[in-house]
C-alpha positions in Angstrom: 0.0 0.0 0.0 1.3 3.5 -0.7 1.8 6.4 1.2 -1.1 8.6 0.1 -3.4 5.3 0.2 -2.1 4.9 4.0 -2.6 8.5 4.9 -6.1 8.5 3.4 -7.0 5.2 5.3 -5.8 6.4 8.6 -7.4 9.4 8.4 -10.8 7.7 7.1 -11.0 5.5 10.3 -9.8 8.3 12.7 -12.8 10.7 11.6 -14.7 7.4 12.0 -13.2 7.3 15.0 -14.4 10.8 16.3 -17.8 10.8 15.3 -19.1 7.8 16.7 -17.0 8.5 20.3 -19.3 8.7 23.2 -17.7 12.2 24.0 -19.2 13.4 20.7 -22.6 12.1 21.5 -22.1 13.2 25.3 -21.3 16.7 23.8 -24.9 16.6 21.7 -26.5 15.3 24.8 -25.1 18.5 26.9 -25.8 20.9 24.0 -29.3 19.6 24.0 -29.8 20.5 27.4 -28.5 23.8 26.9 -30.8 24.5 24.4 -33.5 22.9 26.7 -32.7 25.4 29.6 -31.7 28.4 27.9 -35.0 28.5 26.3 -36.5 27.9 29.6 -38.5 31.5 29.9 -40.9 30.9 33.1 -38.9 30.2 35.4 -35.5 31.0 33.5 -33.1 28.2 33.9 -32.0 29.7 36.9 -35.0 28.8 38.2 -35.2 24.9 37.2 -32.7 23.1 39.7 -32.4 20.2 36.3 -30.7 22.8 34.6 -27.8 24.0 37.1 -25.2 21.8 36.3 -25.7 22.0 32.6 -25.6 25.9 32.2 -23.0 25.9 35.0 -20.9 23.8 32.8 -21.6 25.7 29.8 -20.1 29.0 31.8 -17.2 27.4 33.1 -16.4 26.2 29.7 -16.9 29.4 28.3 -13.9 30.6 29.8 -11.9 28.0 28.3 -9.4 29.1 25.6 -10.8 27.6 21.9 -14.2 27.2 23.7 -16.8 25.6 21.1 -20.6 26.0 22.0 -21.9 22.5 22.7 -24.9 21.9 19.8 -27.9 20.0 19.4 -28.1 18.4 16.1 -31.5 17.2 16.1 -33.1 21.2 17.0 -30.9 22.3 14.5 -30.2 25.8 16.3 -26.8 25.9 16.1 -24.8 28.2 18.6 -26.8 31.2 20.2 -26.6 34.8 18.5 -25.8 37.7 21.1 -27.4 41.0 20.8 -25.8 43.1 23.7 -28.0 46.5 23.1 -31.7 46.6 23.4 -33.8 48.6 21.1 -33.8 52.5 21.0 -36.5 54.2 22.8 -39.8 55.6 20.4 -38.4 58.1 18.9 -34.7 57.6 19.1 -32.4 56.5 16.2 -29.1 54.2 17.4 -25.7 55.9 17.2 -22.3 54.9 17.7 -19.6 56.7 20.0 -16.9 55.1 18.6 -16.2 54.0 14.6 -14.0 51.8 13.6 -13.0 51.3 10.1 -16.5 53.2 9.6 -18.4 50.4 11.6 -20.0 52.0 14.8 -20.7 49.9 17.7 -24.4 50.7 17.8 -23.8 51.6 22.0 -25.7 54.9 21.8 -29.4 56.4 21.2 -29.7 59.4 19.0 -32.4 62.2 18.6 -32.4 65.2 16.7 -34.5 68.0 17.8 -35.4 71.3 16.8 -34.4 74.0 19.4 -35.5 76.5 17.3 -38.1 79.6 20.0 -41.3 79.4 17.8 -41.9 81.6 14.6 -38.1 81.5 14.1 -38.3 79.8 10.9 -36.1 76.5 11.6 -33.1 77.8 10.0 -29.8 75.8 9.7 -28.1 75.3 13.7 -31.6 75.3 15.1 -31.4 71.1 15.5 -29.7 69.7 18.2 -28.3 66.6 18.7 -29.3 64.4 21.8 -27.5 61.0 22.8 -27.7 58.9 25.5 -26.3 55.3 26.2 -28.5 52.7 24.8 -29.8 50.2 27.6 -28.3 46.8 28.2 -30.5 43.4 27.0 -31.2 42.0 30.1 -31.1 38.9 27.9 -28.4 39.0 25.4 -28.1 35.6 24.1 -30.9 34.1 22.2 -31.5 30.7 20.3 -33.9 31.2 17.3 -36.3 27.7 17.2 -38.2 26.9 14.3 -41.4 24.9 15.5 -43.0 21.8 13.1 -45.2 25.1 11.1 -41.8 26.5 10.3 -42.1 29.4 12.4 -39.6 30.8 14.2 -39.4 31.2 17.7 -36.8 33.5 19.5 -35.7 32.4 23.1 -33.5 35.1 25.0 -31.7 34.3 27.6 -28.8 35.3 29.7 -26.0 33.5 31.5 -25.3 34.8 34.5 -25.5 32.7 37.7 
């Protein structure tokens, strides 16, 4: 057998290997439960006792260096998104105080308002710009579930303990 033919083969049966090792269905198993608690919403998974060691495990991990979220194959979700900002109040636009390579962090609320005194005719330096800090998500993280109808459900939660 040649070298190439050897290399292929060996790494045919190591893949083989990998997938079908109990740690790789113990990882689906744990990012199943994840999933499970973090879309927990009443209680929160803070709330559900089951839950602790899972999401405990899943924070302790997360601190890990080349930390991978754990998945569930079978909900097909994927790992969580993270939205850190919550919306703008009515009214408000969302701003940036920093930009970076013209992308803005999105960390501010905006408003523009006329401070013209009535019957002054709005002319130009009459508008004033207002910001203040855009407010935190409670909940940043969020799994996006798709239910049997095809609609999509979005579960927020956070991860503290």
């Amino acid at each position: 057998m040649n070298l190439a033919r050897l290399t292929a083969t060996a790494t045919i049966l190591a893949a083989a290997t990998w997938l079908s090792s109990p740690d790789r269905a113990e990882a689906s198993e744990w990012g199943c439960e994840v999933l499970l608690c973090a879309s927990s919403s009443n209680p929160s998974w803070r709330g559900v006792p089951a839950c602790h060691p899972p999401m405990y495990r899943l924070i302790s991990a997360m601190k890990g260096w080349g930390f991978s979220w754990p998945t569930c194959p079978e909900a097909g979700t994927g790992k969580p998104g993270y939205e850190a900002y919550a919306e703008c109040p009515l009214g408000w636009g969302v701003g940036s105080s920093n930009q970076y390579h013209g992308v803005g962090q999105g960390d501010l609320c905006v408003q523009v308002r006329n401070s013209c005194p009535s019957g002054f005719g709005g002319r130009d330096g009459c508008e004033q710009t207002v910001t203040m800090p855009r407010p935190l998500r409670e909940d940043p993280y969020y799994f996006d579930i798709r239910d049997d109808a095809g609609s999509v459900m979005r579960h927020w939660f956070n991860l503290r303990h």
